[in-house]
N, C-alpha and C positions, 0 to 999 in steps of 0.2 A: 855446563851443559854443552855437551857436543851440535853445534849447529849443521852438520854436514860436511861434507868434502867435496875439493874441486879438482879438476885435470887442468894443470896448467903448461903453456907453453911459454918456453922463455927465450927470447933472441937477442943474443949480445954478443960482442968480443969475451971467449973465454969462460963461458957457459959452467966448465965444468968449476971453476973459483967461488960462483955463485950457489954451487950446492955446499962446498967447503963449508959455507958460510952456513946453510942450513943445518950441517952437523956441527959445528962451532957453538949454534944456537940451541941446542935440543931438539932442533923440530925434526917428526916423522914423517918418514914421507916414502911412497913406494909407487911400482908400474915405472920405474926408469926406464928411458929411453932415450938415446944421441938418436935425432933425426940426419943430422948432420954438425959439421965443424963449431956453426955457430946457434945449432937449436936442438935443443932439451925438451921430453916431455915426460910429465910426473905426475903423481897423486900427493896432493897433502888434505890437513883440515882445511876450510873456511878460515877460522881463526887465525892460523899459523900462514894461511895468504894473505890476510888483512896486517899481519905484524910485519913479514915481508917487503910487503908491498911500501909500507909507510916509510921502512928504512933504506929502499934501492932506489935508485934515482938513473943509476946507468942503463939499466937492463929493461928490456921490452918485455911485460910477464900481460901473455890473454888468457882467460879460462875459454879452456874448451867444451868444455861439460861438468855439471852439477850433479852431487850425490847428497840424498837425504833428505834432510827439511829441508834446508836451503834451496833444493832444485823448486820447490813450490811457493818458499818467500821469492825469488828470483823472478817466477814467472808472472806470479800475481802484483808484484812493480812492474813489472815491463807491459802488462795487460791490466792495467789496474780500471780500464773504461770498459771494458769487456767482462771483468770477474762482478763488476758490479754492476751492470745491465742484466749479466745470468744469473744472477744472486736476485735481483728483484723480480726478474722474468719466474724465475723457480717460485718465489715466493706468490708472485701472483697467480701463478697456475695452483698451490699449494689452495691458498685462497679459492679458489675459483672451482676447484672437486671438491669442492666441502660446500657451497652452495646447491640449492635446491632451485635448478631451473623447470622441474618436470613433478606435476606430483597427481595420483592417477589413482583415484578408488575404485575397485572390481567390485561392483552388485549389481543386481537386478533393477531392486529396488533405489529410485531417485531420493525417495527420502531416507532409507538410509545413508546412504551418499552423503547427502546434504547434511547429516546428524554425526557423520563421521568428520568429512569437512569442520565443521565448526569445531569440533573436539582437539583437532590436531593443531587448527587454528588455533584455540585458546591456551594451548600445550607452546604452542615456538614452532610448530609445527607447518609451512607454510613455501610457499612460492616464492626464490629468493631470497631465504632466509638460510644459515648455515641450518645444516643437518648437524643435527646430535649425535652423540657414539650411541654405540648400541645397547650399551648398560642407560644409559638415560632413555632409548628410544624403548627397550621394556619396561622401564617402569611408568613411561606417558603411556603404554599398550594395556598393563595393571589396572593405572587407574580412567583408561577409558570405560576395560571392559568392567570396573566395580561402578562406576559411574552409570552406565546404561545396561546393567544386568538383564533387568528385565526385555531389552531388544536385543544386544549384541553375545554371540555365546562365543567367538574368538575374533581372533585380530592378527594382522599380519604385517609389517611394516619389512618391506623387503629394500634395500637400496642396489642401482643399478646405475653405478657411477654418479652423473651428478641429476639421476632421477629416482624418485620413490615412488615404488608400487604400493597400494597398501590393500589386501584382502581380507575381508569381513564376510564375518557369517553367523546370519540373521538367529535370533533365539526364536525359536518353535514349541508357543506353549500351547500341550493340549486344552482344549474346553473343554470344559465337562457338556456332556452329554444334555441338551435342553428336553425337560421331560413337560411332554405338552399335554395338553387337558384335551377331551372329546371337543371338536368344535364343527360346526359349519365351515363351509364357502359363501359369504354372502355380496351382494354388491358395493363397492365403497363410493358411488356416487351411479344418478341414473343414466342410462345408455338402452342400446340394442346390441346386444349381445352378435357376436359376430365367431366365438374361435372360444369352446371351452377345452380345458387337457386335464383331465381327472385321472389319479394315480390309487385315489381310495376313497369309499363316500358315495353317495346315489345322486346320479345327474338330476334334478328336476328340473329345468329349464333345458331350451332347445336354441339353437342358433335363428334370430331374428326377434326373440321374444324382447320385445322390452321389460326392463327391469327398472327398481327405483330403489334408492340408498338403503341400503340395512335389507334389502329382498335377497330369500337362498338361494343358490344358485345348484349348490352342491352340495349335502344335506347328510350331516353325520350320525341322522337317526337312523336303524334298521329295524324298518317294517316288517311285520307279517302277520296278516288275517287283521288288518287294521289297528294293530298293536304296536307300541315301538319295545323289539323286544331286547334293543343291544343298540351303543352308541360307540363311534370309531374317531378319528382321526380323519376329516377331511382334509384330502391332498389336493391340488391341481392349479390349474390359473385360469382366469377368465378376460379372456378380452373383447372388448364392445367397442362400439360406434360413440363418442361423446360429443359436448356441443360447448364452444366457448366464443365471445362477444369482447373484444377488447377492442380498449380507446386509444389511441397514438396520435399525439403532437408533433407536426414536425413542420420547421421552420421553412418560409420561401425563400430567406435570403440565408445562406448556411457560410460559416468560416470555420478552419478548422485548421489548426498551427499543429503539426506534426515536430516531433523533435527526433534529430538526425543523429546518426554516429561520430561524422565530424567536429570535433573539437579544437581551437588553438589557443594559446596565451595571448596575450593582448599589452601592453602597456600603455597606462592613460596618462595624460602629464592634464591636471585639471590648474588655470591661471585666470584669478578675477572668476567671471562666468564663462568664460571660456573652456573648451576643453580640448585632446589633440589624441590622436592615437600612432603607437609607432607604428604598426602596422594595419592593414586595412581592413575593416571590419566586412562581415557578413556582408550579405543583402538584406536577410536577417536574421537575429541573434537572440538565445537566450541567457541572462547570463548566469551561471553556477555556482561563481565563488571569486569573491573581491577581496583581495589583499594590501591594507595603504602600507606601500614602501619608505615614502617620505611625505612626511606633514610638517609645517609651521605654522604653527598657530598661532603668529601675529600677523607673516606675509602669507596674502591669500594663493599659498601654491601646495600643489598636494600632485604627488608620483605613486599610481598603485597598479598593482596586476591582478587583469582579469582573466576567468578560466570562460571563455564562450562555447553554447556550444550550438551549432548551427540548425537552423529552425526553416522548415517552408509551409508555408501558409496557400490555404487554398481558398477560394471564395469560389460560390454561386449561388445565384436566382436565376430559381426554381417558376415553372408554368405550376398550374395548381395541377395536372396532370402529371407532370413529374414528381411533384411532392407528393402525390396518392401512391405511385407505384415506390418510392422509395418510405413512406410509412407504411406499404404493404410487407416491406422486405423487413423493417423493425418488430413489426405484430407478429411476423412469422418465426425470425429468433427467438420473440421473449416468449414464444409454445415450446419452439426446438429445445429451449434451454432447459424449461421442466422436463420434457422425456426423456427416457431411457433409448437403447440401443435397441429394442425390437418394439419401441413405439413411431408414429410418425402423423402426419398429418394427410386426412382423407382429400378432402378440399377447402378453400377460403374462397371469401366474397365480400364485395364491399355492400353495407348494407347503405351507408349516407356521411356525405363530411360537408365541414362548415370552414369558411375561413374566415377569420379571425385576424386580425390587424396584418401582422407579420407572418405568421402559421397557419397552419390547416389540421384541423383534426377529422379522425377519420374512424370511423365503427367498421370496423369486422369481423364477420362471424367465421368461425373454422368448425370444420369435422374433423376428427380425431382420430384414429386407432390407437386403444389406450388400454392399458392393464387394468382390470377395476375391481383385481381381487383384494379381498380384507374377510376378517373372522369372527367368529360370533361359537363363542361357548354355549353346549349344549344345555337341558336342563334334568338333570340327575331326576331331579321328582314325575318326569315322562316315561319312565322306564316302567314298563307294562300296565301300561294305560290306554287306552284305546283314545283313538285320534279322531280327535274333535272334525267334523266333516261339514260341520252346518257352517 
């Protein structure tokens, strides 16, 4: 196997004797040239300079330039710390566009998000994990969307270098159509009615009227000449004035350890009952997760790492004033949290509190503004009956 060819220069007494000798030998060789009296320059193989070379002892022979393979065995000897620092550099870049530092779901919807996330998670699918080819990444897209038919109707796993896009689109199933029975509007707990909105159905009550639980408000009979001569679908909403009394506990001396974002490793060296830390702990600390690195269980020494993660604690006592206004601010959440978005609260009032060793409890009454619609099915056997008056 031909390894290449060289250009060599040759410097001696009588240059041209030394080519004698290459035709003497067989060897080929071309691009002759006398530079001068005592230097030659030529082309031969690699091989046929190596056989040369071993047998001339008088004659100065340098290569001046490399043809073939040989010019890239040559160079990666002469740079062999270099071919292998970009050979590993190559490889880690290689490495490193095939990781997933970026991974990003397009929806609306957080829960599908989140329902997507764990899917692709449970797939290989993940932050810092290599990316898959594309034929495996359709077939994890397969069986996500066989897996959640019923929510997801496509999938999209786009890659964009060493990030993934991935777009989802949510499945839309019609309902059927809910077919509703004649009913009333009636009240679902007692109030004072304050704001009715009627779409279909006979108002019978007026704004201020008090009402009480299961009373109509909105009435899906239709009267006439004292008869009910046809019953509908009552539409609308009713909101009133309501009343609620709640009790709240709340401590005079209050603590309350929040847990922070900051976290660091720790290593403990525990000796006897002693213990040591390599680095300096919190002010305070909770701890996460304890790993013994080294134990002997005859000599009492044990090396383990901890994962802390930093903690601040708040203390106060409370005047019973202050504890009143901040068990006001509690009683008044735990109403906010039952309402909706177009309910609220009218006013609150302290009606009387007690304390009690460490805490104070405290009665408060609130007014409301509250939905207090709910329904009530007609009755089939009223239809052309004259209405009872007495």
């Amino acid at each position: 196997m031909n390894r290449g060819y060289v250009k060599l220069c040759v410097t001696g007494k009588n240059p041209r004797f030394f080519i004698k000798r290459f035709v003497m030998n067989k060897i080929k060789f071309d691009m002759y040239k006398e530079v001068n009296h005592g230097k030659i320059i030529f082309r031969t193989s690699y091989d046929d300079y190596l056989l040369l070379k071993d047998k001339t002892r008088v004659y100065e022979i340098n290569i001046i330039k490399y043809y073939g393979p040989i010019k890239y065995v040559c160079f990666i000897k002469d740079n062999f710390s270099f071919v292998i620092c970009f050979i590993l550099s190559l490889i880690f870049l290689i490495l490193m566009s095939g990781i997933c530092f970026d991974l990003k779901v397009i929806h609306n919807d957080s829960k599908i998000r989140s329902l997507v996330k764990e899917e692709l998670y449970s797939n290989g699918i993940k932050k810092f994990s290599f990316i898959p080819k594309f034929s495996k990444r359709k077939k994890i897209i397969d069986k996500i969307i066989k897996d959640n038919k019923e929510k997801i109707e496509w999938l999209e796993i786009e890659r964009l270098g060493s990030k993934l896009i991935v777009k989802v689109t949510e499945r839309k199933v019609n309902k059927k159509e809910e077919i509703i029975q004649n009913r009333h509007i009636v009240a679902r707990k007692n109030g004072i009615i304050k704001k009715i909105e009627a779409s279909n159905g006979v108002i019978v009550k007026k704004k201020n009227d008090y009402v009480t639980k299961g009373e109509i408000i909105i009435s899906g009979d239709i009267i006439k000449d004292e008869t009910v001569k046809g019953q509908v679908v009552s539409k609308g909403s009713v909101y009133a004035e309501t009343w609620y009394n709640v009790k709240v506990e709340y401590p005079l001396y209050y603590e309350e350890t929040k847990y922070l974002d900051e976290m660091k490793y720790n290593y403990i060296i525990n000796f006897l009952s002693k213990s040591m830390s390599l680095k300096k702990d919190y002010t305070t600390s909770y701890l996460e997760k304890k790993k013994v690195l080294i134990k002997d269980r005859i000599f009492p020494f044990e090396i383990s790492m901890e994962k802390q993660r930093k903690t601040r604690v708040t203390k106060e006592e409370l005047t019973s004033d202050e504890a009143i206004k901040k068990a006001l601010v509690v009683a008044e959440n735990k109403i906010k949290s039952s309402l909706d978005d177009d309910e609220y609260i009218i006013s609150k009032k302290t009606l009387n509190f007690t304390t009690n060793n460490s805490k104070i409890e405290v009665d408060v009454f609130f007014k409301v503004y509250e939905n207090i619609t709910d329904y009530l099915n007609t009755d089939p056997s009223l239809l052309d009956q004259p209405i009872n008056t007495e």
